[in-house]
N, C-alpha and C positions, 0 to 999 in steps of 0.2 A: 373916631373919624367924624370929620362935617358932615353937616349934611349936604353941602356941597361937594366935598369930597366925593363922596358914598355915589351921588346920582352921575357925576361922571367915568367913574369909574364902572357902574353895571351898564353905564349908553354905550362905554365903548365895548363893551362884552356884549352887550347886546345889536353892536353892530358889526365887531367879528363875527357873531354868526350868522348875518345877512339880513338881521331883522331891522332895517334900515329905518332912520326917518321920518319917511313916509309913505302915504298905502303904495302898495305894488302887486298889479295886477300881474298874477301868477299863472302860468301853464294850465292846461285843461279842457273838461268839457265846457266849464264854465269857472274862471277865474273867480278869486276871494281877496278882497281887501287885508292885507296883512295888519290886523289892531295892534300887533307888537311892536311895531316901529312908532320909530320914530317916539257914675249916681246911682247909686243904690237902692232898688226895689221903688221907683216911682208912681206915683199914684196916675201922672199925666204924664205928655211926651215933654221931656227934657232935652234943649237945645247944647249943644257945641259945633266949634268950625273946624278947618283942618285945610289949609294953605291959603295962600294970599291970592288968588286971582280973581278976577274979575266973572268969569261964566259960574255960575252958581250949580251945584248939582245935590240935592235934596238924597237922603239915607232915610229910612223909615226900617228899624233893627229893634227889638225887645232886647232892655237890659240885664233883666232879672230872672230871667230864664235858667233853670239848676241844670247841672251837671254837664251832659256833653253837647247839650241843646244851646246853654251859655258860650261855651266855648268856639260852636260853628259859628251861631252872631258873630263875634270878636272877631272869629277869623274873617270872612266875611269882610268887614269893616278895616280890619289891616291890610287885606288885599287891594282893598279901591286905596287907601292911604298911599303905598307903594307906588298905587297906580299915578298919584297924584305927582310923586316924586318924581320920579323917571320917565312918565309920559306927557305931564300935563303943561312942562313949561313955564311954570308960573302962571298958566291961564284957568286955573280953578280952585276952588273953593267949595269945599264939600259942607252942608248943613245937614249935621248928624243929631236928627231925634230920636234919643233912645226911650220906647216907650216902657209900660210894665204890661204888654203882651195882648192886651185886650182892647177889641174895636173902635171901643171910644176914644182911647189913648192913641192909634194910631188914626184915627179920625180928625184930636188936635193937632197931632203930629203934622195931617198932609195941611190942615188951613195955615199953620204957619211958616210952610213948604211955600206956599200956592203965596201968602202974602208976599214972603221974603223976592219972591221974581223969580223961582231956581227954573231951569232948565227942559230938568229930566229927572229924574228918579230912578233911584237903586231899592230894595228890598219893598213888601216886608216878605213872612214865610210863609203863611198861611193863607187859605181861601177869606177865610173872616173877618182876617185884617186887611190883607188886599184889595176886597171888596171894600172896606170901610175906608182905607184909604182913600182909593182911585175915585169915589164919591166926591172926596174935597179935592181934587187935584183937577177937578176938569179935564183942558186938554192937556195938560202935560203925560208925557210918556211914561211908564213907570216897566223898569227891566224886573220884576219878582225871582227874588231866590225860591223859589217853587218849579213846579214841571208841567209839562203840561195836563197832568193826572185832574188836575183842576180846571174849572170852566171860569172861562174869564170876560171882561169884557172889553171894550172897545180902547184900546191904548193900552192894554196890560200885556206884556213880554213874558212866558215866565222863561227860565235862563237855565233851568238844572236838565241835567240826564234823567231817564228812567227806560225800561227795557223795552217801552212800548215804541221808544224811539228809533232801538233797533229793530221790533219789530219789523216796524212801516219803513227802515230802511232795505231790509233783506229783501220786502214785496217790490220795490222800485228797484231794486238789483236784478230783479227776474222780469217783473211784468212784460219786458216786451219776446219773453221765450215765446215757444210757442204751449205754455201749458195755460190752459185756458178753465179747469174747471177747479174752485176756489173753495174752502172748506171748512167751519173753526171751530175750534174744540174748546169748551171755556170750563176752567175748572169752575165751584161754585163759591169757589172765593172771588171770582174775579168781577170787579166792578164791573156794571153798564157802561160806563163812561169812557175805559180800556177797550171795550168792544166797539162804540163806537167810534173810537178812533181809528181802530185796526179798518173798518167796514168803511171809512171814510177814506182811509187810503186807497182800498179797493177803488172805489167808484172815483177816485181820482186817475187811475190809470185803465178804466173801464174794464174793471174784473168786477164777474156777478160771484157770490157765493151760491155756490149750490145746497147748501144749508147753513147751521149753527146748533151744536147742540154742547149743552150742561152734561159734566163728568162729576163723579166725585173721584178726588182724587187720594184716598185708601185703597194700596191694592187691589187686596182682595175684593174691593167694590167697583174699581175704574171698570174692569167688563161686563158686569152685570146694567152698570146703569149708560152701556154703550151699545150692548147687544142688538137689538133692536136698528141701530141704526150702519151696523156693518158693513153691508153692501154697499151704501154708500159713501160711507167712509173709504172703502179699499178701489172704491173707483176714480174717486176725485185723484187731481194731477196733481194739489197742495193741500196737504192739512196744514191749517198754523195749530200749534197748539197752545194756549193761554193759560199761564198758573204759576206757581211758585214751584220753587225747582223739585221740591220731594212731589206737588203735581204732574208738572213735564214729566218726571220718571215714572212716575205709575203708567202711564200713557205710554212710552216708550220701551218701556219692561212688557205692557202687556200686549202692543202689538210682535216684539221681539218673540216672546214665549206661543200666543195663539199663533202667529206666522202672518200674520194682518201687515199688508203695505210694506212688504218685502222690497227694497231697492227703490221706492218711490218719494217723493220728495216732501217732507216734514217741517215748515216752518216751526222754531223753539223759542216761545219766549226766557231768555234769562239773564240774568242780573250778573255786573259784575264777580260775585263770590262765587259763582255757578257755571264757570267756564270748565272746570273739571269734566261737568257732568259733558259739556257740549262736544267737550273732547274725546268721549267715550267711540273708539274706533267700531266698537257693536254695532252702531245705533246708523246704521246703513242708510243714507240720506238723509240725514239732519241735514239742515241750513241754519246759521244761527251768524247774529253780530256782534261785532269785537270791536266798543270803544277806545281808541289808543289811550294809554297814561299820558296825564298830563305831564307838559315837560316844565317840573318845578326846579328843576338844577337851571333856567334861563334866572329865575328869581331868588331862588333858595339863599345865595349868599346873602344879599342885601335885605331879605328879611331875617334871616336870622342875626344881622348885624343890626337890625332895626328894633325886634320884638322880641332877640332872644330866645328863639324858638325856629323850628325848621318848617318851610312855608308847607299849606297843607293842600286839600282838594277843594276844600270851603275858600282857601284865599287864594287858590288861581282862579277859582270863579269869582271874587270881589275883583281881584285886579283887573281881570278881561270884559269886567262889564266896565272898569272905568278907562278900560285901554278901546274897546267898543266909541266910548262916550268920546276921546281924544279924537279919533280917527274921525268919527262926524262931524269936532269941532274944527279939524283941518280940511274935511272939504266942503264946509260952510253949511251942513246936513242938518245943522242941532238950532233946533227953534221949536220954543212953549208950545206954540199952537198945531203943532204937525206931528209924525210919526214917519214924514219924509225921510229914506235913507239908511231907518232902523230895517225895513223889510224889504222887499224882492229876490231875484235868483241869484244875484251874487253871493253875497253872502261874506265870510271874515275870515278870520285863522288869526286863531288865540292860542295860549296856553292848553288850551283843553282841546285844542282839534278844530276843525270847519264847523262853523253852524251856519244858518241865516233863519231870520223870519218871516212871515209871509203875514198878509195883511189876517185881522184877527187874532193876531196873538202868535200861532202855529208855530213850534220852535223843529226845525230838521237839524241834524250832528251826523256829518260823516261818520261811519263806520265802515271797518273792512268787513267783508261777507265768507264766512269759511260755507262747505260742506264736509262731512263725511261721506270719501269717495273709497271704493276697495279698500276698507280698514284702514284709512288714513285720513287726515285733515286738510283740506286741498283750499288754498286761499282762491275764492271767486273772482272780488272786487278787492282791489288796494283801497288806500285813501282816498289817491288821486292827488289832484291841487286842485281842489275847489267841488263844483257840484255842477 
């Protein structure tokens, strides 16, 4: 099939199912721009293009990355391509420097980004290189296949999910209850960086914590190195608890067994593989977030007619940051020198759900809010249409 062909035929599937055109300000508390409408082991970054149009959009991807780490790049990179087809009109041109993974190399990569005139910028992965890019890029905006796990600086986007995001959604699903005394429990794997996010959300919606204390999270040790602080714990009106899911459960098994914060209300950090546990009908007031699946059957056919392969989690996020990138350039948002447009309260609806960003970097994702209520999983918050 053409490629001609090919892009008219996923517009019209992608306008049977209402994903029209152009953005459409959607239902809610606050509507979201719909973005769906409408070399081998290199020593330095090595250049290629990838459509004919005139707006320039700069790739900063390591090529030589082994195993599954190669594969998300690529993916990555065929999901903005996609994007190029089916969304971009013939108005872009993507300049894709694939480096060999280290700073310097994505360092050349941004100066001949920043020469060439591009735009905006897509990728790279890491804090090191990010950082080493965004150096040579000035003002141009750069969207990071990263999370916000990383500290970034002024024009850096990062664009991926992590739990901390559900976190700081569940506290804005609640903050205006009336529970008012705040609480965190950090396993001792858990970065500083994850806590001060969580604590920043807080003081975003004027919640004080009434402490923070380090678990370890082995069993038979989460009570011993919690003791001490019980009483407190069993009176606040939120614990979040922070950690990797066999941590959450040590925390959760052993107020279950001691009888600790019976029916009272539990923030749970966990990751998409750990919805099992969240679901655990025991665990009497959990509150926990549930990123929807991306809807990769919108794209699935025309990539897999394109790359031979069925589109993944890595290329709805390349395509929605280049369907992101269309949508600014239709309503005239996308310019070198600004960040206008990328961020405020609206925010988008992509492949992967609602997001928006806020000045700083700060990436929010819709997610629905369950509890565990009477032995059962009772949905909070929906989606919505927007934020």
């Amino acid at each position: 099939m053409s490629n001609s062909n090919l892009r008219k035929n996923v517009v019209n599937k992608l306008v049977q199912a209402v994903f029209i055109s152009c953005l459409v300000f959607l239902a809610g508390c606050q509507s979201s721009q719909n973005v769906l409408d409408g070399i081998e082991n290199p020593s330095s970054a090595s250049s290629a293009t990838y459509g004919d149009g005139k707006t320039l959009v700069g790739v900063i991807l390591p090529a030589n990355a082994s195993g599954q780490a190669s594969s998300t790049s690529q993916d990555y990179l065929n999901g903005a391509k996609l994007g190029v087809d089916l969304l971009g009109q013939g108005q872009f041109k993507l300049l894709i420097q694939r480096t060999d993974g280290t700073p310097k190399s994505s360092a050349i990569a941004a100066a001949q980004i920043l020469q060439a005139g591009a735009s905006i910028v897509m990728g790279p992965l890491d804090k090191a290189n990010i950082a080493a890019a965004k150096s040579g890029l000035k003002t141009i905006p750069m969207i990071a296949f990263a999370s916000n796990s990383i500290s970034t600086s002024s024009g850096v986007y990062p664009f991926l999910n992590d739990s901390i995001l559900g976190v700081n959604e569940a506290i804005r699903a609640i903050a205006d209850s009336n529970k008012s005394s705040f609480l965190i429990l950090q396993s001792n794997n858990v970065s500083s960086q994850s806590v001060k996010r969580v604590t920043a959300e807080m003081a975003r919606r004027n919640i004080k914590t009434s402490g923070a204390y380090t678990y370890n999270g082995k069993l038979n040790l989460t009570y011993s190195s919690l003791k001490k602080h019980i009483k407190t714990i069993s009176d606040a009106d939120v614990v979040i608890i922070l950690g990797n899911s066999e941590d959450v459960k040590s925390v959760l098994d052993t107020f279950k067994i001691r009888k600790i914060r019976a029916d009272r209300t539990n923030i749970i950090e966990v990751r998409d593989q750990s919805q099992i546990l969240a679901a655990d009908s025991s665990y009497q007031g959990v509150i926990f977030a549930k990123l929807p699946a991306p809807s990769l059957s919108t794209i699935n056919s025309a990539f897999l007619t394109k790359f031979a392969r069925s589109a993944s989690q890595e290329s709805a996020y390349g395509f929605d940051v280049m369907a992101m990138i269309a949508g600014l350039q239709r309503t005239k948002k996308l310019d070198s020198n600004t960040d206008a447009g990328i961020t405020g309260s609206v925010g988008f609806r992509a492949l992967t759900g609602y997001f928006r960003f806020h000045k700083g970097g700060r990436l929010e994702r819709r997610h629905e809010i369950h509890q565990i209520n009477n032995k059962a999983v009772v949905l909070i918050q929906e989606l919505g249409e927007g934020f």
